[in-house]
C-alpha positions as CSV (number, residue, x, y, z in Angstrom):
1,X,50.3,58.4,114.6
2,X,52.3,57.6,111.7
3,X,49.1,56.4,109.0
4,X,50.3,57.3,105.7
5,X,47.6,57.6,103.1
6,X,47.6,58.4,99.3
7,X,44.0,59.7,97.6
8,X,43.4,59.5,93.8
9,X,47.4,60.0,93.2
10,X,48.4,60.5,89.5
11,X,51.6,61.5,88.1
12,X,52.8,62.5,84.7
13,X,56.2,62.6,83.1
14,X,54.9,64.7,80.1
15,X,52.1,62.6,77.9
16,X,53.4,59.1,80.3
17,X,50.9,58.7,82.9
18,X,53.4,56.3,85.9
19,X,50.7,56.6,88.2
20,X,47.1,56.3,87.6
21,X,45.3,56.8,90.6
22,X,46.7,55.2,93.4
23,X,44.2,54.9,96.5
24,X,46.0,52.9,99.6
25,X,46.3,53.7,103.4
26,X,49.2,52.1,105.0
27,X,48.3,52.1,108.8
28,X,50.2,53.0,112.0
29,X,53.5,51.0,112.5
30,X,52.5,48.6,109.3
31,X,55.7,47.3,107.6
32,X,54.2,47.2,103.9
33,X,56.0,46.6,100.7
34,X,55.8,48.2,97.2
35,X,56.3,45.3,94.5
36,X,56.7,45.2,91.3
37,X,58.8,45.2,87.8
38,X,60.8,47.8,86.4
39,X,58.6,50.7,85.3
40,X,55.6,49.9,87.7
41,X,55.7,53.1,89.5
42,X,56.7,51.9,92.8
43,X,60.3,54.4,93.5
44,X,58.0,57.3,91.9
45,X,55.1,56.7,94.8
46,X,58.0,56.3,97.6
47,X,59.9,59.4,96.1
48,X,56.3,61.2,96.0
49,X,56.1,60.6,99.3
50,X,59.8,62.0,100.3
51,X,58.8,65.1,98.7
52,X,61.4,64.4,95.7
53,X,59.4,64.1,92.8
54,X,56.1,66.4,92.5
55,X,52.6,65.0,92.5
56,X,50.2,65.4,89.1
57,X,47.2,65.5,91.2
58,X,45.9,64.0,94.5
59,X,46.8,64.1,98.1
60,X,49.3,62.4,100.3
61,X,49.2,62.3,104.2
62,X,51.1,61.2,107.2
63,X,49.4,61.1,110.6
64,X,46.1,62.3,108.7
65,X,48.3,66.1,108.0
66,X,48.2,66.5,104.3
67,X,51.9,66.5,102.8
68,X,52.2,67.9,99.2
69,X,53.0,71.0,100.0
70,X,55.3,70.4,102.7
71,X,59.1,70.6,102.3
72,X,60.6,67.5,102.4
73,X,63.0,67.7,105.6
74,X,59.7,69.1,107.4
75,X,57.8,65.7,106.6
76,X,59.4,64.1,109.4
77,X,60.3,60.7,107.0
78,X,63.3,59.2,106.5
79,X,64.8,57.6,103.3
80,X,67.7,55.1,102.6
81,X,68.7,55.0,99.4
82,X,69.6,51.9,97.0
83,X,73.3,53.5,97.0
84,X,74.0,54.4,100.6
85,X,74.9,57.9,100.0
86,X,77.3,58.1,102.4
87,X,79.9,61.0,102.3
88,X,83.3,59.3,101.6
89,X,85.6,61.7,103.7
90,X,83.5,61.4,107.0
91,X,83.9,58.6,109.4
92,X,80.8,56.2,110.5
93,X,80.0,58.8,113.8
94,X,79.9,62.0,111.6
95,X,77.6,60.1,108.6
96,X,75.4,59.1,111.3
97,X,75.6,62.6,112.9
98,X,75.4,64.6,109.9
99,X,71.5,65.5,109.9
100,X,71.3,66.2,113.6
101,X,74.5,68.5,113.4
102,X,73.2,70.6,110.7
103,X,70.1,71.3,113.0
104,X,72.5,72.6,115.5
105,X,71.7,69.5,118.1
106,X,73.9,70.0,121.4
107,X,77.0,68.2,120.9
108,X,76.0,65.6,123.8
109,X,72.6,64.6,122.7
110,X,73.9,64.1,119.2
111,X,76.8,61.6,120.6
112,X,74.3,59.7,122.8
113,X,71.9,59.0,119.7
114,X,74.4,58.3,116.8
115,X,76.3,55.9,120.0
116,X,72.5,54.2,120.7
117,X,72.1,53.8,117.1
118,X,75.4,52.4,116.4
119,X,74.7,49.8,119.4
120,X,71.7,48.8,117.3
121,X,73.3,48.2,114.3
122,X,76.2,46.5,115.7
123,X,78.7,49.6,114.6
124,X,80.1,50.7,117.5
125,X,83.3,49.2,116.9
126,X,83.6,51.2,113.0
127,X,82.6,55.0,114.6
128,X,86.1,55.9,113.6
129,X,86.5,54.4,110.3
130,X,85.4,56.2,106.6
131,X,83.0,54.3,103.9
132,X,86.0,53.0,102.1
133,X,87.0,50.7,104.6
134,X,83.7,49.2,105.7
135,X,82.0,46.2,104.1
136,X,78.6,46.3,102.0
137,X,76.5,45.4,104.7
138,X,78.4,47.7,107.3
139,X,77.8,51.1,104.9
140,X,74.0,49.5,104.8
141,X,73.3,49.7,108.2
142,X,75.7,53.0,108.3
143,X,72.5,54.9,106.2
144,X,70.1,52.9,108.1
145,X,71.9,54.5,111.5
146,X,71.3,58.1,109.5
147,X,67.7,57.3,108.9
148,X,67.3,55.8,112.5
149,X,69.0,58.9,114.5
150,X,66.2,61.0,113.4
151,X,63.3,59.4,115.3
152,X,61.0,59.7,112.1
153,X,56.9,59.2,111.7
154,X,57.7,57.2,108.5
155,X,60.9,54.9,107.1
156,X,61.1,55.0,103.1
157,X,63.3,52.2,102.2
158,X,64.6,52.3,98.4
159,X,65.9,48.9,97.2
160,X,68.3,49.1,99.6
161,X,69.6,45.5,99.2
162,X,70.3,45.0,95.5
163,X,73.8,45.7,95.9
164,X,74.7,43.1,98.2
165,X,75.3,39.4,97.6
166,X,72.9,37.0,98.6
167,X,73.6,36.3,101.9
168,X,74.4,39.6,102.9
169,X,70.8,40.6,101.4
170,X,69.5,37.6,104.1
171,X,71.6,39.2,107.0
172,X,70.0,43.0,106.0
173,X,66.7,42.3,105.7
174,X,66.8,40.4,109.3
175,X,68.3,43.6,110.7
176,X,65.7,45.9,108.8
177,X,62.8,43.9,110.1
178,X,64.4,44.3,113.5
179,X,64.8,47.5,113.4
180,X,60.9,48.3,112.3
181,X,60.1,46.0,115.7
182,X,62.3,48.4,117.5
183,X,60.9,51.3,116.5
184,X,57.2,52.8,116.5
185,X,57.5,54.0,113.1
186,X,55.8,52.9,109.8
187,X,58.2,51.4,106.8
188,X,57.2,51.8,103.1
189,X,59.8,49.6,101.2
190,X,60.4,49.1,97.9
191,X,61.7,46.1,96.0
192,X,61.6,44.2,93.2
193,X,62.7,41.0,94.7
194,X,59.5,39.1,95.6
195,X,61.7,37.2,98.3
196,X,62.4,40.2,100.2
197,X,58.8,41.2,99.8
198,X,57.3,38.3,101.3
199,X,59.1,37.6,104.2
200,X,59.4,41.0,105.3
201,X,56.1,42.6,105.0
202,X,53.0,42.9,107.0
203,X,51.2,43.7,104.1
204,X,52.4,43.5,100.1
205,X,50.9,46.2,97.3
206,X,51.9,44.3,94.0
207,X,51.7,47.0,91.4
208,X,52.0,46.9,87.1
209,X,52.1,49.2,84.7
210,X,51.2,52.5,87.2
211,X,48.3,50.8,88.7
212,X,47.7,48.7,92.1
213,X,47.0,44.8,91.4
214,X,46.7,43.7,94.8
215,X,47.0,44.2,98.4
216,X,46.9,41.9,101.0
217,X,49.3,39.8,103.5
218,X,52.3,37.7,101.9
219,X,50.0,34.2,103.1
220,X,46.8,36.0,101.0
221,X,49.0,37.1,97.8
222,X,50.4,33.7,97.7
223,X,47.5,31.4,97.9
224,X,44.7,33.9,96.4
225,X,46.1,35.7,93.8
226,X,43.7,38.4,92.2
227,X,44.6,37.7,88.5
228,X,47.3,36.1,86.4
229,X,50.3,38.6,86.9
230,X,49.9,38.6,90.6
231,X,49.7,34.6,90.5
232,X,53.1,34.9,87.9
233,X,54.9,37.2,89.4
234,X,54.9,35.8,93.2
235,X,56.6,32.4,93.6
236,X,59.9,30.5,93.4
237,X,60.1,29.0,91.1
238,X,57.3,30.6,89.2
239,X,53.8,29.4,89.3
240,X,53.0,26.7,86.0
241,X,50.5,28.3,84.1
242,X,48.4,26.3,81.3
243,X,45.5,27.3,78.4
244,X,43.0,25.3,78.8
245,X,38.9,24.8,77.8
246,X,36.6,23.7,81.0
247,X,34.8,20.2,79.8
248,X,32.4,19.5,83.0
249,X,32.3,20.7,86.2
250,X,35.2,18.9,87.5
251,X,38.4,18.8,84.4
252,X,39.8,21.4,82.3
253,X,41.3,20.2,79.1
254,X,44.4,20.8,77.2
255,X,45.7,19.6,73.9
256,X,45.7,16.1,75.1
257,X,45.3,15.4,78.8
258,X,42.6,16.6,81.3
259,X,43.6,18.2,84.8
260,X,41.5,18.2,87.6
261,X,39.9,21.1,89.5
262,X,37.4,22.0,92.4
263,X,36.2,25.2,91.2
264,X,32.2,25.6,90.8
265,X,32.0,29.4,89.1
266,X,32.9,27.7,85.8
267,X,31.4,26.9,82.6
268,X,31.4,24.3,79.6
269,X,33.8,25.6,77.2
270,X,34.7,28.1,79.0
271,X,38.2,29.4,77.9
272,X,40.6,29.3,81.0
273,X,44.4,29.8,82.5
274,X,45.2,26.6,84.9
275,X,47.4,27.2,87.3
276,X,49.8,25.0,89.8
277,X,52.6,25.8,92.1
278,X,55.6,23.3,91.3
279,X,55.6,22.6,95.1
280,X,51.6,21.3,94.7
281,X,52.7,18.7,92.3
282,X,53.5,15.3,93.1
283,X,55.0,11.7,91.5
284,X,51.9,9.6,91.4
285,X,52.5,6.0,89.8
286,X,48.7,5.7,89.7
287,X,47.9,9.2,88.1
288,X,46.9,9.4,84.6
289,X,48.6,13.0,84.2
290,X,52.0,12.1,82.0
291,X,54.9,14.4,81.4
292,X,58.1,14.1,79.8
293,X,61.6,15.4,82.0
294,X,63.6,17.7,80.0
295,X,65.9,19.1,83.1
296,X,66.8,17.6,86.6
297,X,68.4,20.6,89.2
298,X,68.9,19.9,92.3
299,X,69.9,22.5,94.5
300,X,71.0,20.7,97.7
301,X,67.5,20.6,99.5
302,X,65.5,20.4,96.9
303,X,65.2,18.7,93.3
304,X,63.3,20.9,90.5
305,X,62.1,19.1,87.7
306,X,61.2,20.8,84.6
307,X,59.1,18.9,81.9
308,X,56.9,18.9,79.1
309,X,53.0,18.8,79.7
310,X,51.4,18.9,76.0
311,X,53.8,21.4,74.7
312,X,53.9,23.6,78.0
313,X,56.5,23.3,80.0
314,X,56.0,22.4,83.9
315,X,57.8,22.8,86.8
316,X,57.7,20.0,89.8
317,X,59.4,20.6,92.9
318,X,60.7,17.9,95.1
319,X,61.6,17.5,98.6
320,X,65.2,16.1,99.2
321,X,68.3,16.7,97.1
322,X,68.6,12.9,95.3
323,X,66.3,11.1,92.8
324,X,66.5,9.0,90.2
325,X,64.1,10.5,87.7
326,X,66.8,11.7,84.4
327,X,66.2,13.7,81.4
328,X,63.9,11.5,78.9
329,X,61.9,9.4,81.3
330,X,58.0,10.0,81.0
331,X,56.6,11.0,84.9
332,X,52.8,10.5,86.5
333,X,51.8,13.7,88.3
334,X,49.1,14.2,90.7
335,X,48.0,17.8,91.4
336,X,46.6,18.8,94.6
337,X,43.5,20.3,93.6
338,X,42.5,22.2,96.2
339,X,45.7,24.4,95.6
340,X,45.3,24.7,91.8
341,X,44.1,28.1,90.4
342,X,41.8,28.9,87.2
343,X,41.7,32.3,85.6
344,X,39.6,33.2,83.3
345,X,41.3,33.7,79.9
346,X,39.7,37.3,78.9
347,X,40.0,38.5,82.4
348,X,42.6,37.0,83.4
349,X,40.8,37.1,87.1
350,X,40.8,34.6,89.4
351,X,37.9,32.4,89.5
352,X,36.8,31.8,93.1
């Protein structure tokens, strides 16, 4: 069993609290996701849990055996860093190789699991060759061939794609994914790219400011965001998000326009945070909603419209690469209610 679970987890960096305590279980084989900003607290939990920064106060476990005291190589993880860390003057084999060799493995059970792992990750033909002379990608899966080699309980991934371009980032996170099928480990990855998060994990923790905001499944974080930073920070392009006062049961009002909602749990006058995915908008001659077009981009598939909505800007996203629509021209837009969110403005929770 490879549960990992973290209980009332704190951790201070002299008066800064990071972590505030953190409770999550990440369950057996689960391919979860750390999200967040800059500062959040993410690396410090997945460095917690390689043993290479110290724990304030709580517990940590893998396979329900208590961890904090354990030394890191005997916690039976294993990490890949955001910069590789290969050692320039080996070749691929003796990178790979390097772990099990300095556990004194027999010579011929080392070769037959760096050669397995190098069939994996489609490196068999760069054994011979040193870091300098492989690709991005290639000295990606190289660490990943470390990591994989040593048959761990638990993978810690470390933003291991941010220094590849963008379709090399597509390529690796199709490999990673496969290789978490392949194995019968657990993954804890951490990112800030929300793309990588969501179609990657089996389950995303979206964490802020040393605390957990939500955690649930990429479909659950996307269309049920707990509050207003979750419902911000997932999405591309980003979620439009209006102030607005309820007016009846059924219309939320701006400066000057009303939008339309189905939500019940509200209240006259009620202060409240519409909010709208650009892909749950649509040109609607009949609608009443106006907006003027500020910017047309179209990015080959799609065309993103970005206009002004009583002094807020909002985003409409298009299917299809062509349209007519130019900067100036005043558009009707008809919001599919069912998909639009209200938050309350103090809370900034989401009202069901």
């Amino acid at each position: 069993m490879s549960e990992v679970e973290y209980i009332n987890i704190k951790k201070n960096f002299g008066s800064v609290e990071v972590l505030k305590d953190i409770n999550l279980n990440i369950g057996n084989q689960k391919f979860v996701v750390l999200l967040g900003p800059s500062g959040c607290g993410k690396t410090t939990l997945l460095r917690m849990t390689a043993g290479l920064e110290t724990i304030s106060s709580g517990e940590i476990s893998i396979g329900g055996d208590i961890i904090n005291n354990i030394h890191p190589r005997d916690r039976d993880i294993a990490m890949v860093f955001q910069n590789y860390a290969l050692y320039p003057q080996m070749n691929v084999f003796d990178n790979i190789a390097f772990s099990l060799q300095i556990r004194k493995m027999a010579s011929q059970e080392i070769r037959e699991k760096v050669e397995w792992a190098a069939s994996v990750l489609n490196l068999t033909d760069f054994l011979n060759r040193t870091p300098k002379e492989l690709s991005g990608g290639q000295r990606q899966r190289v660490a990943m061939g470390r990591a994989l080699v040593r048959d761990p309980k638990v993978f810690l991934f470390d933003e291991p794609l941010s220094n590849l371009d963008a379709k090399l980032r597509a390529h690796m996170r199709l490999e990673i994914r496969k290789l978490h099928n392949q194995q019968n480990a657990t993954t804890i990855y951490v990112t800030h790219d929300q793309i990588e998060a969501m179609t990657m994990a089996d389950e995303i923790v979206i964490m802020n400011n040393g605390i957990i905001e939500q955690i649930a499944t990429p479909n659950e974080i996307y269309e049920k965001p707990n509050n207003l930073f979750v419902a911000d920070f997932i999405g591309t392009p980003a979620i439009n998000l209006l102030e607005g006062v309820v007016t009846d049961k059924s219309s939320i009002k701006l400066k000057s326009q009303d939008l339309p909602h189905s939500k019940k749990n509200v209240s006259n006058n009620q202060n409240v945070v519409y909010g709208i995915r650009p892909t749950d908008v649509s040109i609607d001659p009949s609608s009443n909603i106006k907006a003027e077009v500020v910017l047309v981009e179209t990015t080959g598939s799609e065309t993103h419209i970005i206009a002004m909505l009583d002094d807020n800007e909002f985003r409409v996203v298009q299917n299809g690469g062509r349209t007519t629509i130019k900067n100036g021209d005043v558009i009707p837009l008809s919001i599919n209610i069912e998909k639009a969110h209200l938050f309350d403005h103090s809370s900034t929770k989401r009202i069901d």
